[in-house]
SESE-619833 format. One record per residue (C-alpha): x, y, z; residue in three letters. Coordinates in pm, 1 decimal, padded with zeros to 6 digits, m for minus. Example, Ala and Ser with C-alpha at 12.3 -4.5 7.8 and 13.67 -1.06 7.14 Angstrom:
BEGIN
REC | c1 | c2 | c3 | resn
REC | 01230.0 | m00450.0 | 00780.0 | Ala .
REC | 01367.0 | m00106.0 | 00714.0 | Ser .
// end
This chain:
BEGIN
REC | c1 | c2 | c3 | resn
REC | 10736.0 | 09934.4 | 05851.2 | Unk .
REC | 10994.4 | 10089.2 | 06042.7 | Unk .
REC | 10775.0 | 10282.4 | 06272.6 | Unk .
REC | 10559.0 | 10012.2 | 06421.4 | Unk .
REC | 10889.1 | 09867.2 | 06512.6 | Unk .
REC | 11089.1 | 10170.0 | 06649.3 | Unk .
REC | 10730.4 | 10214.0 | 06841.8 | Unk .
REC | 10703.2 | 09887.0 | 06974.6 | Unk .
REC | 11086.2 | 09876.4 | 07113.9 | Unk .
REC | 10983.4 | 10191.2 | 07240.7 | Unk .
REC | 10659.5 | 10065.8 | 07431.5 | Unk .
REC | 10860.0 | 09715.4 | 07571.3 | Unk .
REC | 11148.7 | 09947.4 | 07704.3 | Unk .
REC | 10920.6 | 10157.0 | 07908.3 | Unk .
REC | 10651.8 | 09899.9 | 07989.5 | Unk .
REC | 10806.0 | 09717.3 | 08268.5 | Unk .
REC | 10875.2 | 10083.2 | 08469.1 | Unk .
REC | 10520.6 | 10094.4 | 08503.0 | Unk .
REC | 10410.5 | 09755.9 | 08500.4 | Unk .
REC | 10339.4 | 09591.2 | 08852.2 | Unk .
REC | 10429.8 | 09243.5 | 08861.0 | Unk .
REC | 10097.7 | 08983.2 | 08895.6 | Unk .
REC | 10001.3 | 08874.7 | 09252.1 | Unk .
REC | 09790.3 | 08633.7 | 09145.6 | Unk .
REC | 09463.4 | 08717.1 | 09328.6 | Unk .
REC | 09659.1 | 08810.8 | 09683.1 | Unk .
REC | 09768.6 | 09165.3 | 09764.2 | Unk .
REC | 10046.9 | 09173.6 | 09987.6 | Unk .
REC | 10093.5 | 09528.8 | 10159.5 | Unk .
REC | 10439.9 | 09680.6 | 10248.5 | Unk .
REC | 10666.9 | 09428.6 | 10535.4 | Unk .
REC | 10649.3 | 09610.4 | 10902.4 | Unk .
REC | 10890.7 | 09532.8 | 11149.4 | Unk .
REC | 10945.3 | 09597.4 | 11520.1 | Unk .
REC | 11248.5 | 09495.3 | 11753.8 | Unk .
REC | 11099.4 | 09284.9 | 12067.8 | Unk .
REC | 11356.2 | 09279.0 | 12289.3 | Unk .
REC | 11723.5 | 09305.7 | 12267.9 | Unk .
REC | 12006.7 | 09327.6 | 12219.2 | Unk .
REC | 12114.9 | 09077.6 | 12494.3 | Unk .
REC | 12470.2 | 09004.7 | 12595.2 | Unk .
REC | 12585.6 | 08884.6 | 12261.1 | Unk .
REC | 12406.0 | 09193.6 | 12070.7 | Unk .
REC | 12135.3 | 08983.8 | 11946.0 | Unk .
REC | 11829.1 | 09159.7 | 11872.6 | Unk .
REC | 11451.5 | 08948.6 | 11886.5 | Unk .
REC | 11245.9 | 09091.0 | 11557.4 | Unk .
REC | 10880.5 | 09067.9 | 11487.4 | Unk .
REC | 10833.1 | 09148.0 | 11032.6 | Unk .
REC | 10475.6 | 09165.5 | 10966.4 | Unk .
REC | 10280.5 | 09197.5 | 10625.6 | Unk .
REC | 09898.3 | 09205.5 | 10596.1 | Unk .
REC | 09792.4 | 08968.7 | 10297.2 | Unk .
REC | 09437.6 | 08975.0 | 10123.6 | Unk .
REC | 09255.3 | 08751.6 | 09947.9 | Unk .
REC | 09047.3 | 08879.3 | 09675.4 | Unk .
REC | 09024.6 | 08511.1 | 09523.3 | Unk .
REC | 08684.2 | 08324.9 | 09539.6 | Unk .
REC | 08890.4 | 08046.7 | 09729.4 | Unk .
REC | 09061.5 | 07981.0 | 10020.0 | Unk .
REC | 09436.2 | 08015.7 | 09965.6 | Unk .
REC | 09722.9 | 07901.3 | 10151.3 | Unk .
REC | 10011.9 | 08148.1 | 10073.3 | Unk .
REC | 10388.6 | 08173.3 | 10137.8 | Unk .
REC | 10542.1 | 08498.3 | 10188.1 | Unk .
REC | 10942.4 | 08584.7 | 10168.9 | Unk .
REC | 11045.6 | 08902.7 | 10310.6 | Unk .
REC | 11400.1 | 09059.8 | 10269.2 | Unk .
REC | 11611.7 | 09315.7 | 10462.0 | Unk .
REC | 11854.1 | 09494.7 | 10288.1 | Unk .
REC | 12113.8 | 09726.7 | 10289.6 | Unk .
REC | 12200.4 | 10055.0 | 10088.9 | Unk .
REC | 12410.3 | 09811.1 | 09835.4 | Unk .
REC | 12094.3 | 09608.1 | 09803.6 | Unk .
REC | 12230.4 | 09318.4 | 09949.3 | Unk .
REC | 12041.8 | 09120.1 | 10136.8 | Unk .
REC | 12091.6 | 09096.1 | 10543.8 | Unk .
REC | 11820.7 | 08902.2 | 10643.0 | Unk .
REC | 11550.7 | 08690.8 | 10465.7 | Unk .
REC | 11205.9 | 08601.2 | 10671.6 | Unk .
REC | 10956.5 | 08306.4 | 10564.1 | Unk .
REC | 10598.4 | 08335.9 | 10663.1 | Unk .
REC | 10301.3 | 08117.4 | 10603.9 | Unk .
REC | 09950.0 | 08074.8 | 10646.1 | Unk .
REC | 09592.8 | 08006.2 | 10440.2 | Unk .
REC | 09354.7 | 08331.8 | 10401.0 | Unk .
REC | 09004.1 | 08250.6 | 10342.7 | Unk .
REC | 08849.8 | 08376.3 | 10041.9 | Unk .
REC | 08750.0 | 08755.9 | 10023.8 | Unk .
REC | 08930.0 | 08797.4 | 10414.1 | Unk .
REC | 09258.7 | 08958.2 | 10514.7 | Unk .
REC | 09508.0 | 08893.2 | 10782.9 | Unk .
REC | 09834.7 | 08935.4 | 10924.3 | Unk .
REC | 10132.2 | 08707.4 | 10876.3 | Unk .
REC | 10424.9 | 08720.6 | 11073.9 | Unk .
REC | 10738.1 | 08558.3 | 11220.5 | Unk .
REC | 11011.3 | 08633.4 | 11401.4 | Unk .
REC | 11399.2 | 08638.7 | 11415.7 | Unk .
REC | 11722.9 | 08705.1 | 11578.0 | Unk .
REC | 11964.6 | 08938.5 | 11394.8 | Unk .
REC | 12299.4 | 09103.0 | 11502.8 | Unk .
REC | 12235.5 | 09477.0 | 11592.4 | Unk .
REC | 12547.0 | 09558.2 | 11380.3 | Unk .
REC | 12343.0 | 09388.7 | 11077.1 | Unk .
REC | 12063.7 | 09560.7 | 11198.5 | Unk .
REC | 12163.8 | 09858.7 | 11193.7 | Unk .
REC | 12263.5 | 09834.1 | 10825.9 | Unk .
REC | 11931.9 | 09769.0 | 10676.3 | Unk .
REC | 11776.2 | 10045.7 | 10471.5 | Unk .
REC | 11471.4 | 09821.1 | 10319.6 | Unk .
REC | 11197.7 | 09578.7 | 10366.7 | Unk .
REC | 11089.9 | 09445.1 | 10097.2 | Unk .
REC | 10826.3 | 09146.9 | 10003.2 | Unk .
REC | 11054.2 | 08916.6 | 09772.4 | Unk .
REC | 10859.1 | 08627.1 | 09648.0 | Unk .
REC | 10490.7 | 08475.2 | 09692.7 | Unk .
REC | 10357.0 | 08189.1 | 09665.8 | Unk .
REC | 09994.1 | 08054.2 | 09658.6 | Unk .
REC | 09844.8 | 07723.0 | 09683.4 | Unk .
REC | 09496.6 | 07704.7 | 09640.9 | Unk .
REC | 09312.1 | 07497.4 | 09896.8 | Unk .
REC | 08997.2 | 07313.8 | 09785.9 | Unk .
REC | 08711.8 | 07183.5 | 10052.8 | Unk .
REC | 08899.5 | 06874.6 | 10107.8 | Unk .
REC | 09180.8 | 07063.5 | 10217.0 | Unk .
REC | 09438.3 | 06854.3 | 09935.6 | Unk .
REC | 09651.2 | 07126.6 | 09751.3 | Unk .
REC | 09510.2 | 07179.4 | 09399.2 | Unk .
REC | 09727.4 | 07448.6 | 09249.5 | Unk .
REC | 10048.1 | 07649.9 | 09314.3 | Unk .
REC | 10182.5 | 07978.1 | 09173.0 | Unk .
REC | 10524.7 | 08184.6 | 09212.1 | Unk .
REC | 10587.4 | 08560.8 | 09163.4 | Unk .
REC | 10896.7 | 08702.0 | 09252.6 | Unk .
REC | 10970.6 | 09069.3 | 09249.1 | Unk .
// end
């Protein structure tokens, strides 16, 4: 009896290091990022973050992406929103842009995809369903 508990501790403890978290039918590749222009007179710097999202659904999705910058504290410096629907089976770039400091710039050490959200969009174009994962 004590066993097949001591093992199953064992197995829960370990489990989420290898465990990905769900995406729900959408996979999200690594956030890319590229300064446009800058910094102008008040050390503002124009940014473009990028992530290519597929859809390996059998339905059009409309999906919401949150992107973080961080720094070596893992705090967060800057937090990006980006939308958009991806047809079934397709993939595409989503993007936005943004004005950060170069001092804050200069501090970030990660980009990482935070949360995303899907809405599944039927032929009528109403929203039918919605789903969260955060990481």
């Amino acid at each position: 009896m004590r066993f097949p508990i001591v093992m199953t501790l064992a197995f829960l403890l370990v489990l989420p290091a290898f465990a990905a978290p769900p995406r729900l039918g959408i996979e999200v590749a690594a956030p890319e990022h590229k300064v446009i222009d800058g910094p102008n007179e008040d050390g503002d710097l124009d940014l473009s973050v990028k992530v290519m999202v597929k859809n390996t659904l059998d339905m059009d999705e409309s999906v919401q992406i949150v992107v973080q910058a961080v720094d070596r504290d893992d705090f967060e410096v800057l937090e990006v929103v980006m939308s958009g629907p991806i047809r079934a089976g397709k993939a595409r770039p989503l993007s936005q842009s943004a004005v950060l400091q170069q001092d804050a710039y200069r501090t970030i050490v990660a980009w990482r995809v935070e949360e995303v959200t899907i809405t599944a969009l039927p032929a009528d174009g109403s929203g039918e369903s919605k789903a969260n994962t955060r990481h």
